[in-house]
Residue, then its C-alpha position, 0 to 999 in steps of 0.5 A: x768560515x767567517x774570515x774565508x768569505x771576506x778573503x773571497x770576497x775581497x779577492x773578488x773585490x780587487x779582480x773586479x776593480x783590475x778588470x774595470x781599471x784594464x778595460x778603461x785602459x783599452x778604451x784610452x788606448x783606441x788607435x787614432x785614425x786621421x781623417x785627413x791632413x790639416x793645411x796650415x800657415x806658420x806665421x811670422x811675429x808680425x801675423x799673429x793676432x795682437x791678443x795672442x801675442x801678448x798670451x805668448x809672451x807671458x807665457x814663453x819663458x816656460x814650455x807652453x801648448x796652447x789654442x786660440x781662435x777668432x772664430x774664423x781661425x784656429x792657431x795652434x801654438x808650441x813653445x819650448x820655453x827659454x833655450x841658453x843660445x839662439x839658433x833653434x828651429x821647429x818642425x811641425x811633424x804632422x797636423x791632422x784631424x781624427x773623427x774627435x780630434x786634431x792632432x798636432x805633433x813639432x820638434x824642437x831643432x836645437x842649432x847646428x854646430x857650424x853657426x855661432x848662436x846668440x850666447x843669450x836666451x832665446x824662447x822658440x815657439x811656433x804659430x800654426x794658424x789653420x781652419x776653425x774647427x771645433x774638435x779638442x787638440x791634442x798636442x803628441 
């Protein structure tokens, strides 16, 4: 009788903590719903702030997502980490703002076949410099 109420009352147990996991899944998973699009600039090397540029060249070598702001901007930076030739590109697919977020979403365009690239590493990484908000960004 003994070992039947701990079996009941571990299998009570493990369907509650199922049920806690499943519903914190649900709550991870809420549709993002965008507010509205964000305008931005991409900017050339020689635009971006000079504390910035020294953040993105420590870090190029590897794949890299980060923000940085001056309290008048937000520049939201993506790099792809060292590529073996030059040629590549990169598209911001969507940049918006949700109730709690901002959305960022780019793609990495590898060179296309006509071009000869540069037979030496390149380290493609773009710059968005957008509106100062104080939502968190997430990069997709």
């Amino acid at each position: 009788m003994k070992k039947r109420r701990i079996a009941v009352k571990s299998l009570l147990g493990i369907l509650a903590a199922a049920c806690v996991l499943l519903s914190g899944c649900t709550l991870l998973s809420e549709e993002k719903i965008k507010l509205r699009d964000l305008d931005f600039t991409v900017l050339s090397e020689e635009k971006i702030p000079e504390e910035l540029k020294t953040i993105l060249e420590e870090k190029k070598s590897a794949p890299f997502q980060i923000t940085y702001t001056d309290k008048q901007n937000l520049y939201i930076c993506v790099g792809y980490g060292e590529q073996e030739t030059g040629g590549y590109s990169i598209a911001v697919e969507e940049l918006y703002l949700t109730d709690a977020n901002i959305c960022v979403n780019t793609s990495l365009l590898g060179p296309d076949g006509s071009e000869k690239g540069e037979k030496s590493p390149s380290y493609p990484f773009i710059v968005l410099k957008t509106e100062f908000l104080e939502q968190t960004v997430i990069f997709e």
